[in-house]
GUDRENNU-262467 format. One record per residue: residue number from 1; residue in three letters; z, x, y of N, C-alpha, C in turn. Coordinates in steps of 0.1 Angstrom, whole numbers. Layout:
# GUDRENNU-262467
(site NUM ALA (Z X Y) (Z X Y) (Z X Y))
...
//
This chain:
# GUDRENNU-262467
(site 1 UNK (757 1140 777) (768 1149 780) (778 1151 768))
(site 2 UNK (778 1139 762) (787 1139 751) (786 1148 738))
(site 3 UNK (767 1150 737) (762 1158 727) (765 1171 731))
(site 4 UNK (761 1173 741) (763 1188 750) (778 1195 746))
(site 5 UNK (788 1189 746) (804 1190 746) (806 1194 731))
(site 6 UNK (804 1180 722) (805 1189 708) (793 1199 703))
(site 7 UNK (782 1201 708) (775 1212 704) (784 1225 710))
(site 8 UNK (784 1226 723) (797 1238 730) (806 1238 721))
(site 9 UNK (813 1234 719) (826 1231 711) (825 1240 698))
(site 10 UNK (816 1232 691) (811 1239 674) (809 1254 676))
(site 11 UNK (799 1254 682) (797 1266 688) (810 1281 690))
(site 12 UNK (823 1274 690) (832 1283 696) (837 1283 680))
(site 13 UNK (834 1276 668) (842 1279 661) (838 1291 650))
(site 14 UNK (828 1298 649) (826 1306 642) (832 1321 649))
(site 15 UNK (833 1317 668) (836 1328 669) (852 1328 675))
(site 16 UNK (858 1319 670) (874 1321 669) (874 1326 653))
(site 17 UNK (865 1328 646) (870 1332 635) (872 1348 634))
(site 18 UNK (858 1351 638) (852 1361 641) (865 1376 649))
(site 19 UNK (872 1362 656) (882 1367 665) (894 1369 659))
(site 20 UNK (895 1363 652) (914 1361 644) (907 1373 630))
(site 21 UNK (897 1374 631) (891 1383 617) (896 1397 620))
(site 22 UNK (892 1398 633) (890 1413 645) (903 1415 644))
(site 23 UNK (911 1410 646) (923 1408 647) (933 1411 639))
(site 24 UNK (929 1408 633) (941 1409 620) (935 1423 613))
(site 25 UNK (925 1430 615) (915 1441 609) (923 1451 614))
(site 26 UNK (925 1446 632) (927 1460 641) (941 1463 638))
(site 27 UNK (950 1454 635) (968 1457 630) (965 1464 620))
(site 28 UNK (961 1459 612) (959 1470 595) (953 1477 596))
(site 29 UNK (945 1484 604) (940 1496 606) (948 1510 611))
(site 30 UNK (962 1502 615) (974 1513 615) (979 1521 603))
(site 31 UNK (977 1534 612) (983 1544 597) (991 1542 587))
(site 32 UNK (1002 1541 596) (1016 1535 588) (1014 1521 582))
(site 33 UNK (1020 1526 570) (1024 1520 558) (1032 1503 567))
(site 34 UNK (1028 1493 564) (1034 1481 574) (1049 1481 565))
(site 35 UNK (1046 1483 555) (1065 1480 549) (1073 1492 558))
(site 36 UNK (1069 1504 557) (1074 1510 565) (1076 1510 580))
(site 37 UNK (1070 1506 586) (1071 1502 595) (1081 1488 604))
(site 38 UNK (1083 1480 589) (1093 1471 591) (1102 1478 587))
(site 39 UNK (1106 1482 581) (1119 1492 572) (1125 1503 586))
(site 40 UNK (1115 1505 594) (1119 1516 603) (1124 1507 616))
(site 41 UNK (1119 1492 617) (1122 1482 627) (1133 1477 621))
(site 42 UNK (1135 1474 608) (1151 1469 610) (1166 1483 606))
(site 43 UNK (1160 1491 609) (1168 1506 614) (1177 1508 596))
(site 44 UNK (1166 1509 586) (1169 1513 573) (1178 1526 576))
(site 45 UNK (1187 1530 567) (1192 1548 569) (1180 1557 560))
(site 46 UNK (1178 1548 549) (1169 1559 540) (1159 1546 529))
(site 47 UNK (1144 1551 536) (1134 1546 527) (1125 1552 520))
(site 48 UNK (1130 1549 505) (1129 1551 492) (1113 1546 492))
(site 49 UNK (1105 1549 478) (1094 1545 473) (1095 1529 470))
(site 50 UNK (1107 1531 462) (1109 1511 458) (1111 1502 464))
(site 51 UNK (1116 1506 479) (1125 1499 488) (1106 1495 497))
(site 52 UNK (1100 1501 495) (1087 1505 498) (1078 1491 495))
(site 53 UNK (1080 1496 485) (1073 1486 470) (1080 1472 471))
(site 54 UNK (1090 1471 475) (1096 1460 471) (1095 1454 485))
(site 55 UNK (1096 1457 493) (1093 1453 511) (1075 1445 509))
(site 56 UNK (1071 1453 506) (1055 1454 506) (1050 1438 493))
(site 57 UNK (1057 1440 483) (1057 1424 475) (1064 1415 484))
(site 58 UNK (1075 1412 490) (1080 1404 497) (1071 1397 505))
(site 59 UNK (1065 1406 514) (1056 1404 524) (1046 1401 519))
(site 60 UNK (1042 1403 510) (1030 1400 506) (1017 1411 504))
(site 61 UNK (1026 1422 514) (1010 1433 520) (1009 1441 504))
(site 62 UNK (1012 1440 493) (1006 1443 478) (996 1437 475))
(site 63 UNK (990 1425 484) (978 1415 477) (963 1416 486))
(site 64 UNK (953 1416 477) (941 1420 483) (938 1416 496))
(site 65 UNK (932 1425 506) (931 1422 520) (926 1407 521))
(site 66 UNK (916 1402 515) (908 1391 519) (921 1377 519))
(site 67 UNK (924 1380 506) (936 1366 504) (951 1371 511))
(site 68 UNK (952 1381 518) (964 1384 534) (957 1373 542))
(site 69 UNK (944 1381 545) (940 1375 553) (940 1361 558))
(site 70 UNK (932 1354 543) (932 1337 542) (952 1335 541))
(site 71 UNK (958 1339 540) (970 1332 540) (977 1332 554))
(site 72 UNK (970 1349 561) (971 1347 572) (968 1335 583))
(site 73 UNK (956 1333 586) (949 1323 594) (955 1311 590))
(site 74 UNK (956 1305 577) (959 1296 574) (977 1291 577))
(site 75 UNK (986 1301 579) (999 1300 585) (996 1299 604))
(site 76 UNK (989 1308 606) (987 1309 624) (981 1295 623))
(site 77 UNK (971 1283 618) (965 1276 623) (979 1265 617))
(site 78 UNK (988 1266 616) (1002 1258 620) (1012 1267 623))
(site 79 UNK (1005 1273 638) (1016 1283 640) (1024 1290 644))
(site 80 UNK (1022 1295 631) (1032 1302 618) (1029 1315 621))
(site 81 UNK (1030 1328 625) (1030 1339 630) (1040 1352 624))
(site 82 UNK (1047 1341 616) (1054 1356 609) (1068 1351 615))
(site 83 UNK (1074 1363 608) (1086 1368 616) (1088 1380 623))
(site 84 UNK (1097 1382 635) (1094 1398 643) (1103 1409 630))
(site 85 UNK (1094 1418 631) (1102 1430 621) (1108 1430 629))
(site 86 UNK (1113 1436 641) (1127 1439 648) (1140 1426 648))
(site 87 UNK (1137 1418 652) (1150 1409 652) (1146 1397 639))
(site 88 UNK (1137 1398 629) (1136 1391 620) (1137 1373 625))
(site 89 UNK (1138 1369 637) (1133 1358 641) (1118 1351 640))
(site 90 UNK (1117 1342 636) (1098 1338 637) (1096 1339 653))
(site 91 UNK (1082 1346 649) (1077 1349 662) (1074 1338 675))
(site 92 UNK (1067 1329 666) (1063 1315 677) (1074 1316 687))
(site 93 UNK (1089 1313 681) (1101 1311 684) (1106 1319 695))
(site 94 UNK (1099 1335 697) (1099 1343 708) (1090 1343 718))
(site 95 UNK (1078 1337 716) (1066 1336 718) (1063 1325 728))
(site 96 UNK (1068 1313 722) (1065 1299 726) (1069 1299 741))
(site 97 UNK (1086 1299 747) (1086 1302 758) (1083 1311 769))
(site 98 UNK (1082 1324 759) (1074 1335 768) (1063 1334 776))
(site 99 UNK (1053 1324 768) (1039 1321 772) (1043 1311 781))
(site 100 UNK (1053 1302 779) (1051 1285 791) (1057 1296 805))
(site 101 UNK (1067 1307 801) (1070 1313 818) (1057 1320 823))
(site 102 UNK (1051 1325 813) (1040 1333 820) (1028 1324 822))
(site 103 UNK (1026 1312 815) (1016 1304 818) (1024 1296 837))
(site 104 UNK (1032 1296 831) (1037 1289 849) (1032 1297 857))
(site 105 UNK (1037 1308 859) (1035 1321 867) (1018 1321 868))
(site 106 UNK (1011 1320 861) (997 1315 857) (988 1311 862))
(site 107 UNK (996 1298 862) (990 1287 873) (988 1281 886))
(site 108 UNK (1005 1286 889) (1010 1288 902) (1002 1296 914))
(site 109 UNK (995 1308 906) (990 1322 915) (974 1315 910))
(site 110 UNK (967 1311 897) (956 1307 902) (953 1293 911))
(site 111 UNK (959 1284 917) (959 1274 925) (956 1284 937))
(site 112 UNK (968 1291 943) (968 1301 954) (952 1308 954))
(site 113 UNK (949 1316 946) (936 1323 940) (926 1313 947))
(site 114 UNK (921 1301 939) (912 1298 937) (908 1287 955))
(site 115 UNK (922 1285 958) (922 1277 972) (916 1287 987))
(site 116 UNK (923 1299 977) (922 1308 994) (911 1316 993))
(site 117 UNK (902 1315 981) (891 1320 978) (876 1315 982))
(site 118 UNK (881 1299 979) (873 1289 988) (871 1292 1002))
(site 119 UNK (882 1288 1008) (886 1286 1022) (877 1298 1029))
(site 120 UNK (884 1317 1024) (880 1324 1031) (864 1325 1028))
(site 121 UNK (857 1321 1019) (845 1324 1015) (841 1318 1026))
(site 122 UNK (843 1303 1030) (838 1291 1035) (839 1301 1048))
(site 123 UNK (845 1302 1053) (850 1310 1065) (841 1319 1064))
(site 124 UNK (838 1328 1062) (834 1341 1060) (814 1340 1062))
(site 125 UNK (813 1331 1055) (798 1331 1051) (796 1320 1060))
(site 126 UNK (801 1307 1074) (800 1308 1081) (800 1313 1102))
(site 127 UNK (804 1325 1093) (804 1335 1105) (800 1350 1103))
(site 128 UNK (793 1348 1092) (784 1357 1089) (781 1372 1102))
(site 129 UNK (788 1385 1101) (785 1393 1104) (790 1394 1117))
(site 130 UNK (800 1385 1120) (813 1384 1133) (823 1389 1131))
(site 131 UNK (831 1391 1136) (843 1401 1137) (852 1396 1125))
(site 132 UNK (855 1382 1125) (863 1374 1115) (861 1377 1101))
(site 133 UNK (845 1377 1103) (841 1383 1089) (840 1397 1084))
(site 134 UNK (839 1402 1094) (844 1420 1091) (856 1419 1085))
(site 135 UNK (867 1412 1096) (880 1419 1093) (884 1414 1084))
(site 136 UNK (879 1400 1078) (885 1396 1063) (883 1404 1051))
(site 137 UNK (869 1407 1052) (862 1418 1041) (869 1431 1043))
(site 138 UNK (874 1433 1056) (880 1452 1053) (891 1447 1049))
(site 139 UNK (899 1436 1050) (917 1439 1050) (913 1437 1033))
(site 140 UNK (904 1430 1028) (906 1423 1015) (896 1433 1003))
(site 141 UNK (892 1445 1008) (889 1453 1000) (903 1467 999))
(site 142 UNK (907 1466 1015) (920 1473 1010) (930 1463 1000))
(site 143 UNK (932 1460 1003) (942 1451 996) (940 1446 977))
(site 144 UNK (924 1450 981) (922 1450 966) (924 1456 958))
(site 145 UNK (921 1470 965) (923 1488 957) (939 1492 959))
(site 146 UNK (945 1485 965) (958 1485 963) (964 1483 953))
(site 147 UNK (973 1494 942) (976 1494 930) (988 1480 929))
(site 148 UNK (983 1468 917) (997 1459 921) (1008 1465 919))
(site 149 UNK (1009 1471 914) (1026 1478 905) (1032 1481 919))
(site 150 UNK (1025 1487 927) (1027 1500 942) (1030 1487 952))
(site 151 UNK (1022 1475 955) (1024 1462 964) (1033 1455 960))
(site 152 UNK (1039 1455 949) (1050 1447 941) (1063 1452 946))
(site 153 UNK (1060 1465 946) (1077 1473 946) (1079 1475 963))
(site 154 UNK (1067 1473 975) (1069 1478 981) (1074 1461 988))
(site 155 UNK (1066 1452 980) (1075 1438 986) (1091 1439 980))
(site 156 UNK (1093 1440 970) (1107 1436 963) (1118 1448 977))
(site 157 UNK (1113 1462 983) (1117 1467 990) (1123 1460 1003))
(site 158 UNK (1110 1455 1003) (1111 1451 1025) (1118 1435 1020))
(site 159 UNK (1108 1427 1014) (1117 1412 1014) (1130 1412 1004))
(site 160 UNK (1131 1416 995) (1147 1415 989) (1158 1424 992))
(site 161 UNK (1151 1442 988) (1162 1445 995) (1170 1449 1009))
(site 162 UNK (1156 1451 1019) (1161 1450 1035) (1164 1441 1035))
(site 163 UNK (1155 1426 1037) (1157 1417 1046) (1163 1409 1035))
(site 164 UNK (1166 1411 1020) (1177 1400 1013) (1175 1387 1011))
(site 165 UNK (1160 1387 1010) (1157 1374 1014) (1149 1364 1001))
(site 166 UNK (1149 1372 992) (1141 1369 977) (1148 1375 968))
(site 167 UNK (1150 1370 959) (1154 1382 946) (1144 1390 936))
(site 168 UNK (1147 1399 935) (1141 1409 928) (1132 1410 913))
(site 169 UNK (1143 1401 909) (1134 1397 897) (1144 1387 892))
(site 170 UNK (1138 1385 875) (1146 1371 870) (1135 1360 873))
(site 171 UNK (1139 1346 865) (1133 1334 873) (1142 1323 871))
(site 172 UNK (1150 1328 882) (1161 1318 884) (1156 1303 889))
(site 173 UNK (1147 1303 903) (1144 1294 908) (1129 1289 911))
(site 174 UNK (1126 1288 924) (1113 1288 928) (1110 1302 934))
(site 175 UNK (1122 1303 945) (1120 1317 954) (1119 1327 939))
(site 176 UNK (1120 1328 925) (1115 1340 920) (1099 1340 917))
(site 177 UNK (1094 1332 922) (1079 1327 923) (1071 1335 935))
(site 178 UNK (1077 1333 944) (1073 1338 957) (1064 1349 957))
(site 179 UNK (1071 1362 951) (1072 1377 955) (1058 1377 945))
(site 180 UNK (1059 1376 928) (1049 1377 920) (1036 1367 922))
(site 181 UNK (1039 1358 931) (1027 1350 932) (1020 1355 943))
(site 182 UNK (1028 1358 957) (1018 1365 963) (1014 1380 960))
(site 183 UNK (1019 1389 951) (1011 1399 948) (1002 1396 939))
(site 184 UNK (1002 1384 928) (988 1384 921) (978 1377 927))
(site 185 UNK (979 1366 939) (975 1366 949) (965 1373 956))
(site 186 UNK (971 1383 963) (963 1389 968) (953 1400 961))
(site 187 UNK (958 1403 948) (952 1410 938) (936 1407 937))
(site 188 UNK (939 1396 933) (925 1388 930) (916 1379 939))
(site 189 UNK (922 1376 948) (917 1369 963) (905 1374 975))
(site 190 UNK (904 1390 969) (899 1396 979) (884 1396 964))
(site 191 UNK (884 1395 955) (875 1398 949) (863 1387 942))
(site 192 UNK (875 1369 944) (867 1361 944) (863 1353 960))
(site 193 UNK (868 1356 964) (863 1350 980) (850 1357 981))
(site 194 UNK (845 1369 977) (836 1377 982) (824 1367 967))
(site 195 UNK (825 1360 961) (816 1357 956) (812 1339 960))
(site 196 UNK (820 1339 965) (823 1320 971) (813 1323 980))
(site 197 UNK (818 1334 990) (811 1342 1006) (792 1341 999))
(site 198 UNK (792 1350 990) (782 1353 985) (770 1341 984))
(site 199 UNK (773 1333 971) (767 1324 975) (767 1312 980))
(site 200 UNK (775 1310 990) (773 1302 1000) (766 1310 1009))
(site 201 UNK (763 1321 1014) (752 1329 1023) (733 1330 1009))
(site 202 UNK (736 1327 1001) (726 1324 992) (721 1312 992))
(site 203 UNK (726 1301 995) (725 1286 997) (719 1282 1009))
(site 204 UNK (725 1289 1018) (722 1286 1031) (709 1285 1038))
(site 205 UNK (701 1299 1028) (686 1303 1031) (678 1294 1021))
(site 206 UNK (683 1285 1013) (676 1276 1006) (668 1267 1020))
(site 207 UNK (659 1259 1008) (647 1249 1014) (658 1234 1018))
(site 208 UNK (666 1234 1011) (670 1219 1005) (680 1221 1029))
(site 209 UNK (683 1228 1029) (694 1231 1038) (687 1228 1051))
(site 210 UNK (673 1230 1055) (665 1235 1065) (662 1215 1064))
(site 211 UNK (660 1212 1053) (654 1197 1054) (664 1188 1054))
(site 212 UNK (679 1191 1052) (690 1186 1054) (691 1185 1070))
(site 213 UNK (689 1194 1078) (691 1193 1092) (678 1188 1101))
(site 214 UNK (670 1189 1092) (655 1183 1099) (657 1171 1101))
(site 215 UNK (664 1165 1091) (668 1147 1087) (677 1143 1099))
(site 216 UNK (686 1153 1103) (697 1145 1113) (707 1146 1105))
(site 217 UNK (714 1152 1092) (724 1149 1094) (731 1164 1100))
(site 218 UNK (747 1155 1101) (755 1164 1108) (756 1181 1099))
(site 219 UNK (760 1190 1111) (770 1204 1106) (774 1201 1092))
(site 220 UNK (784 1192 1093) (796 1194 1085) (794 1185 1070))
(site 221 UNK (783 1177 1069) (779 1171 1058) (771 1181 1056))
(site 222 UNK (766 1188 1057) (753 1202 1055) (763 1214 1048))
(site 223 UNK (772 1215 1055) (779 1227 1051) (784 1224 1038))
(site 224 UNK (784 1208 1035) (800 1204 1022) (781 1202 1010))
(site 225 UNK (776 1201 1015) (758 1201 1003) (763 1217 1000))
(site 226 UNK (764 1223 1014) (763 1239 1008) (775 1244 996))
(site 227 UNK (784 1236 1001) (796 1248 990) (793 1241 979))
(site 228 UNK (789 1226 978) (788 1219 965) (780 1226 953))
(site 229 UNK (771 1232 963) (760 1240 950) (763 1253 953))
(site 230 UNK (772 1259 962) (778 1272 954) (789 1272 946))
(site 231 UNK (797 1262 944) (805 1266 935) (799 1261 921))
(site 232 UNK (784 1259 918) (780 1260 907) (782 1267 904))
(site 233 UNK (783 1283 911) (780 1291 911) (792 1299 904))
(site 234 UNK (803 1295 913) (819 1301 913) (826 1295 902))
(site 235 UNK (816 1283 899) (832 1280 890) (834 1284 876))
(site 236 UNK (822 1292 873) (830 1302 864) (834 1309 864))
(site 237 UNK (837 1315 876) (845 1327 877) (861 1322 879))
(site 238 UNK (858 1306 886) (873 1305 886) (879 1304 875))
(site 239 UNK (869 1294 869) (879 1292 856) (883 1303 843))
(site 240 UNK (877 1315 847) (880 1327 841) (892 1333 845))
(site 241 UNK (897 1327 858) (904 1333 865) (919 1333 857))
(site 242 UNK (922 1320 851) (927 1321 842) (938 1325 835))
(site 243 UNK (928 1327 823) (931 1338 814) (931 1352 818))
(site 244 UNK (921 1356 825) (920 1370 834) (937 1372 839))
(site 245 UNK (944 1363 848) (956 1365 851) (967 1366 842))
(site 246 UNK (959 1353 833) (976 1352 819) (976 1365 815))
(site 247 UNK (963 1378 812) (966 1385 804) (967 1397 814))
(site 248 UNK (966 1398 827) (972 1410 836) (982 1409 840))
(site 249 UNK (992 1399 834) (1006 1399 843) (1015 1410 833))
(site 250 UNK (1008 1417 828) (1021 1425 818) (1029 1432 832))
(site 251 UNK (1019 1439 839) (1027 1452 851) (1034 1445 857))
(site 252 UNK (1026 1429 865) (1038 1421 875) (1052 1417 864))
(site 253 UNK (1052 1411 852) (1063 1406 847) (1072 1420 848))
(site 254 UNK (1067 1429 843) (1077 1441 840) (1083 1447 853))
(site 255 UNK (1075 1445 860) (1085 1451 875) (1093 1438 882))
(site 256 UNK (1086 1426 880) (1098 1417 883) (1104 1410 876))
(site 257 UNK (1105 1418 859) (1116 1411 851) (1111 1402 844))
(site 258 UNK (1102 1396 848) (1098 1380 845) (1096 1381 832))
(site 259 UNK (1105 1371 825) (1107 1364 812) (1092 1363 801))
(site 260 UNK (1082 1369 802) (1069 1362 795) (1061 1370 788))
(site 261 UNK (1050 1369 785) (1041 1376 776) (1043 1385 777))
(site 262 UNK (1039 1389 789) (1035 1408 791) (1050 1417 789))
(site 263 UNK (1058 1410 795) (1071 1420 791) (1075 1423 780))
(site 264 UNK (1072 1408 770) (1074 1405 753) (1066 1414 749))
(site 265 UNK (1055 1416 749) (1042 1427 748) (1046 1441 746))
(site 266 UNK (1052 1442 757) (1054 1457 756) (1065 1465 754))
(site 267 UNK (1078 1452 749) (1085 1456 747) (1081 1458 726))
(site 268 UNK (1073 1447 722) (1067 1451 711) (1059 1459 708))
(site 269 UNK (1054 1466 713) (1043 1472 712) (1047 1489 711))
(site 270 UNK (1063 1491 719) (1066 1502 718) (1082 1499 704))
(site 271 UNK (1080 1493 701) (1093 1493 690) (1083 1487 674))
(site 272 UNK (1067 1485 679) (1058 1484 666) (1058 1472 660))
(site 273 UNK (1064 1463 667) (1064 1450 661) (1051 1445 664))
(site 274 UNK (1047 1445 649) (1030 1439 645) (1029 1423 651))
(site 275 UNK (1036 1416 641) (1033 1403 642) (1034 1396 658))
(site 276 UNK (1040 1402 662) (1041 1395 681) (1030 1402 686))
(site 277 UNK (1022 1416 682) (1013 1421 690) (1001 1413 683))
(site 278 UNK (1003 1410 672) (986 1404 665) (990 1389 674))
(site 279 UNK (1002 1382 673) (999 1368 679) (996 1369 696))
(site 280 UNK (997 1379 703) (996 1382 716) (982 1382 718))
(site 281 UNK (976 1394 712) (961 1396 716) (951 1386 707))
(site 282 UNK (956 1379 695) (947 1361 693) (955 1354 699))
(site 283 UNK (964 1351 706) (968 1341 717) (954 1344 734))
(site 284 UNK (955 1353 737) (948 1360 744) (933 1354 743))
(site 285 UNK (925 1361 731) (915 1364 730) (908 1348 729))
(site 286 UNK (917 1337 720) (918 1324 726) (914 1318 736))
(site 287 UNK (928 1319 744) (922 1314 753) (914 1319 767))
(site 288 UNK (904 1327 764) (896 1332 774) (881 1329 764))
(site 289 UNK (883 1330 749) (873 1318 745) (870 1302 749))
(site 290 UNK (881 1295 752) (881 1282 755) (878 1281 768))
(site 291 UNK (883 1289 777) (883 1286 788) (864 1292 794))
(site 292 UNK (859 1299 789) (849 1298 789) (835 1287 788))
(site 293 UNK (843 1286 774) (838 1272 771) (841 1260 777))
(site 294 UNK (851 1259 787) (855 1247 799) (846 1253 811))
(site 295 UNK (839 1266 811) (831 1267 822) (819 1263 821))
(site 296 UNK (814 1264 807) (800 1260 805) (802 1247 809))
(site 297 UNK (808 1237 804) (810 1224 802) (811 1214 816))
(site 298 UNK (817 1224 826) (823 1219 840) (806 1220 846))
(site 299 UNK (803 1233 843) (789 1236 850) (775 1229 843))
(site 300 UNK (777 1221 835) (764 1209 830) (771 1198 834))
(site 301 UNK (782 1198 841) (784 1182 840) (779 1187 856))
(site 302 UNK (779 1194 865) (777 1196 878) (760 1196 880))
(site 303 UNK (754 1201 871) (740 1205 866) (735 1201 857))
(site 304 UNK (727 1188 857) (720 1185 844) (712 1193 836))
(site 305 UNK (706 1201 844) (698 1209 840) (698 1214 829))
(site 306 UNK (713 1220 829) (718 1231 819) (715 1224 807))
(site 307 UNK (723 1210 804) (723 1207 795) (707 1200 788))
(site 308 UNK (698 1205 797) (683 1201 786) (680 1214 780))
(site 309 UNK (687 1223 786) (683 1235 782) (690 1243 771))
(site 310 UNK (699 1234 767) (709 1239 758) (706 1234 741))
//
């Protein structure tokens, strides 16, 4: 197992480069002149050719792409991210707690996710084609195609401003947890339960199950064989789940305020500040690499298999 881990591992390093490479390619691939662009972010009255020239040496962006680059990666991998053209603060510094609120927010909603995904699967795929299981599957495909932005606003309506009973945004406490965790909640609940459901109804029609009950043992030791080998199945979807959420909370943070990535995001992204959007999408692309790589790894330690085959 131990070989398995650092071969996975190595493995991810050519293509975190590959990724911070992409990365830094797609910012410079903007029209605009980047001195300009900072010059126009710290609200210059009038930029000159020199003022140009002379921004552009400071920064460095006068020196051949390749050695930007290596000086680049080499500051991010102690990092070092720059400063924001807009408020000329280093970015980490904007960054750092943005990410621990939106990583809270994160974690909080995939525990919820990944518990009620179980449960209703478990539920679902033993009552296979009963009313229970109808009505879970219809409420949880509406509820799916339900726009979050549209379920967000129409909670913040009925629980904070009728009934006054949540606050609206901010994250003052726990209760500002509530509102955004059950809309990303149910966002994604309806879409992994249906694969928990899935194969656990795939397990069921196995050999190993039919000889499990031939033996004598109980229901309920049979059913816990069954989910054990479907969530070989699931657990990479959970653990994708994730990153999948760190990087879709831009719409929930922005309609409830919330302090974190996604709001930091897009409030850079429309005022052009580079360096927070390049540390955003390789913070991102990160960790939905790693966490990948925590799924292979979860799933050969569950599966020997994998790992003769790797």
């Amino acid at each position: 197992m131990g070989s398995y881990i650092v071969k996975r591992i190595l493995l991810t390093i050519p293509l975190l480069i590959i990724i911070s490479f992409i990365t830094f390619v797609l910012i410079n691939l903007s029209p605009l002149d980047p001195a300009v662009v900072v010059l126009q972010a710290q609200e210059v009255p009038q930029i000159t050719e020199e003022l140009i020239a002379q921004t552009n040496k400071v920064l460095g962006f006068d020196q051949p792409f390749m050695i930007q680059y290596v000086n680049w990666i080499r500051a991010v991998l102690q990092l070092d991210f720059g400063n924001s053209y807009v408020s000329g603060e280093p970015v980490w510094s904007l960054m750092g707690p943005a990410f621990m609120n939106t990583l809270k927010l994160t974690l909080v909603s995939s525990v919820f996710i990944i518990a009620l995904s179980i449960l209703l699967g478990v539920i679902c795929a033993m009552r296979e084609g009963k009313l229970l299981d109808r009505s879970v599957r219809g409420v949880s495909f509406f509820l799916t195609a339900m726009p979050s932005y549209w379920l967000a606003a129409m909670m913040i309506w009925y629980f904070s401003v009728k009934l006054d009973l949540l606050p609206t945004s901010g994250m003052d406490s726990y209760r500002s947890y509530i509102l955004p965790v059950i809309v990303i909640t149910v966002s994604y609940t309806g879409i992994y339960f249906r694969t928990v459901r899935s194969s656990m109804l795939s397990n069921m029609n196995e050999d190993y199950v039919l000889y499990a009950r031939a033996s004598g043992l109980s229901e309920k030791k049979v059913t816990l064989h069954i989910l054990r080998n479907s969530l070989q199945v699931a657990v990479s979807i959970f653990c994708m789940a994730i990153p999948i959420v760190l990087g879709s909370t831009v719409v929930i943070e922005n309609v409830f305020a919330w302090p974190g990535l996604g709001r930091l995001s897009v409030k850079s992204i429309l005022s052009r500040d580079f360096p927070i959007i390049q540390a955003y999408v390789l913070m991102l692309a990160v960790t939905f690499v790693l966490f990948n790589t925590l799924s292979d790894i979860i799933n050969a330690a569950m599966n020997p298999r994998l790992r003769k085959e790797f």
